[in-house]
N, C-alpha and C positions, 0 to 999 in steps of 0.2 A: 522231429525238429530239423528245421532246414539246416544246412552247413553255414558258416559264416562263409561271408567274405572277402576276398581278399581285398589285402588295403590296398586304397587305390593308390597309393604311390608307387608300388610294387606294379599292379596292372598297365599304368601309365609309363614305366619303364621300360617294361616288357612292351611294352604295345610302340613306342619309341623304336628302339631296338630292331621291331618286324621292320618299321618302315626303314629304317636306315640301310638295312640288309636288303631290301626291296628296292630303295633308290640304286645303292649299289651293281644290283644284279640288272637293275635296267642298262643303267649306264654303258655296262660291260656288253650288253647284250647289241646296245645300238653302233659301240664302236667295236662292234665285230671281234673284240674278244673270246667269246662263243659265239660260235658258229653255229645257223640253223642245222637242226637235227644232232646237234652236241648233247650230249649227256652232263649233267649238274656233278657232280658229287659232294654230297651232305658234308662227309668225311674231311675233304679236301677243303673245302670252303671253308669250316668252322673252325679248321685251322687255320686258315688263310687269316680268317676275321678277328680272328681270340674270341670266337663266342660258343656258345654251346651249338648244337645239332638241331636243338627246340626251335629257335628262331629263325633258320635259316630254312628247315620245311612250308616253317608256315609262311615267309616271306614269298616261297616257293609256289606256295598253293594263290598265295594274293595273285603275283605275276600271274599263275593260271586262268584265274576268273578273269585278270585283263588281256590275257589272249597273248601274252609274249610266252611262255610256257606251254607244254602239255604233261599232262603222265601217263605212264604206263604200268601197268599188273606186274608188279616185284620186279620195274625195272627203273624205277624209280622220273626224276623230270628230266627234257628234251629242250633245247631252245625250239619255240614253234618255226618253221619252213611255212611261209604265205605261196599256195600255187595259186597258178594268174587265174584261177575261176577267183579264189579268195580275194586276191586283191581286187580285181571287179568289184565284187560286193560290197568291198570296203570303201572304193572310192565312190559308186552307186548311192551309199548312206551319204558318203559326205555330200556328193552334187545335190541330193534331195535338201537337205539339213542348209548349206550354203546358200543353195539357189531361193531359200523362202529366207533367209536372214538377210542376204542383202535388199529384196524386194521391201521388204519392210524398212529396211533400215536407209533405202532411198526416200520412203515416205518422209521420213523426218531428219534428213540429214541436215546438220549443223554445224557453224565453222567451229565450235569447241571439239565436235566429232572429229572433222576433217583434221584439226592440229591433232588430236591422240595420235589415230592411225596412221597419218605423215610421219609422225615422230615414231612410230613404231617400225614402219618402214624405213626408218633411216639407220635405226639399230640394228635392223636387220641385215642392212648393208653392209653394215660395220661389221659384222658378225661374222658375213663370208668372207670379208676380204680379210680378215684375221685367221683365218681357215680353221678356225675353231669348228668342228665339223657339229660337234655336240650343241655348243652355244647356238647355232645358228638354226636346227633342228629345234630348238625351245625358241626362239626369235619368232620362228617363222609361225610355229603354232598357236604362240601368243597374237602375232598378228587378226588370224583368223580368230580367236579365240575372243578379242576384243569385237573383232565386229560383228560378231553376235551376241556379245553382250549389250552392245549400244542399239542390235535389234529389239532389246526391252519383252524377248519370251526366254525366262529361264528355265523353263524346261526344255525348250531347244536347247540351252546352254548346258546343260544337263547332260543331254545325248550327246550333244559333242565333245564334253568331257570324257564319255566312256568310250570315246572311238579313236580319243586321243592315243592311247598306248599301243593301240595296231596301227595307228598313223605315221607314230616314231619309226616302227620299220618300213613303213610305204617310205616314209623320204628317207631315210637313211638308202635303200634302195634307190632314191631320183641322184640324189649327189653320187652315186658312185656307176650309175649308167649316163647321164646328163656329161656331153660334152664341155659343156660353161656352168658350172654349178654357180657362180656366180650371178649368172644370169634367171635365175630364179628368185633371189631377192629382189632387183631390178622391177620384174614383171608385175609386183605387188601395186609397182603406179598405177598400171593400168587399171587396176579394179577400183582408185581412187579418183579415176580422170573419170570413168565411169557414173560413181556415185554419182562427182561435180555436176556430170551432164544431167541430173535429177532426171533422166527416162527409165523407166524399169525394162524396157526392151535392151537396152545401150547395159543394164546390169546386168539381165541375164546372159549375153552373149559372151560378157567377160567374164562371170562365173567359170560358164558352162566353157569358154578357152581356158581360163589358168587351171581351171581342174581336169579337164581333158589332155590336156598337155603332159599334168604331173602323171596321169592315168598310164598314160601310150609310153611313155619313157618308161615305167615300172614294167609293166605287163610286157615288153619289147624285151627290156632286160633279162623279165627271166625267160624268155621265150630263147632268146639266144646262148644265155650260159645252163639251163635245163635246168632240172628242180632245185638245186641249189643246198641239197641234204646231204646230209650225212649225218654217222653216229661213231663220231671220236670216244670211245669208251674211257673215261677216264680212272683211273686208279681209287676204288673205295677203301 
């Protein structure tokens, strides 16, 4: 006879709980609270949080599958270190992924489109010039985020959903090598003047610049301050 199971209001808590612990450990992770190649401590944390040891592995193991973590053979999780092959790859998915969403999404651009994404770029203004470093990191991805939903393929939406949480540290890396971080929200018109000009040549170039740009700043950055790792061992 099979086992019962558990009631789902129990499950659904628990399962609450991973994610709150997972938003958590993102957060920390992107404002440089831990540091690439830092060590977690289960111990530490569970006290930190008031919660058990249970929710805080498995929040642990989520971040892993989204690539902000790793682990290691009894030594427990690492914040992930992006070296510049990796980031490559990552901004590579995204030029692919960008470069067919706005092609499409010149096909049928619309002025109800145009007013979202203006107005999203305007938030995102706001965002930097608040120097909210986090807020403006969710701005900006949201920006992108929408115009490949108004591209109308979600399973491209899809993909760029799961490339979102190695993207949180590509730009957390752009704002802290980037001379004018400010200037990075700015640049978002251009991809809008772009649209406006309804050419798909005039969208690919401005793809293929605002991501190229974000590209050369990351990969420059770590190329100048070196792997950027370490392992702070912290007290279990």
């Amino acid at each position: 006879m099979a086992p019962p199971l558990a009631a789902p209001s129990a499950f659904i808590q628990q399962h609450n709980l991973v994610e709150q612990v997972a938003d958590y450990l993102t957060q920390a992770i992107i404002q440089q609270h831990f540091l690439p190649g830092e060590r977690l401590s289960e111990v530490q944390l569970s006290r930190e949080l008031g919660v058990s040891r249970a929710p805080v592995r498995e929040a642990a193991r989520l971040l892993e599958s989204r690539g902000l973590l790793i682990s290691k053979p009894r030594r427990g999780f690492f914040v992930r270190a992006l070296n510049a092959v990796e980031l490559e790859d990552v901004f590579d998915l995204r030029l692919c992924l960008e470069r067919h969403a706005i092609q499409r999404l010149s096909e049928h651009y619309s002025a109800g489109v145009e007013r979202a994404l203006k107005q999203q770029v305007e938030v995102l203004c706001e965002a930097a010039a608040s120097n909210d470093g986090t807020r403006r990191i969710e701005e900006d991805l949201q920006f992108h985020r929408l115009m490949l939903h108004y591209a109308g393929n979600e399973r491209l939406l899809r993909a760029f959903d799961n490339l979102t949480h190695e993207l949180r540290l590509c730009i957390t890396l752009i704002t802290k090598t980037h001379e004018a971080p400010d200037t990075i929200a700015t640049s978002h018109y251009k991809l809008l003047d772009a649209l406006a000009s309804g050419r798909p040549d005039a969208c690919r170039e401005a793809i293929d610049y605002h991501i190229g740009v974000a590209r050369d700043f990351v990969v420059k950055g770590v190329g100048d301050t070196g792997d950027h790792t370490h392992e702070d061992v912290l007290p279990r």
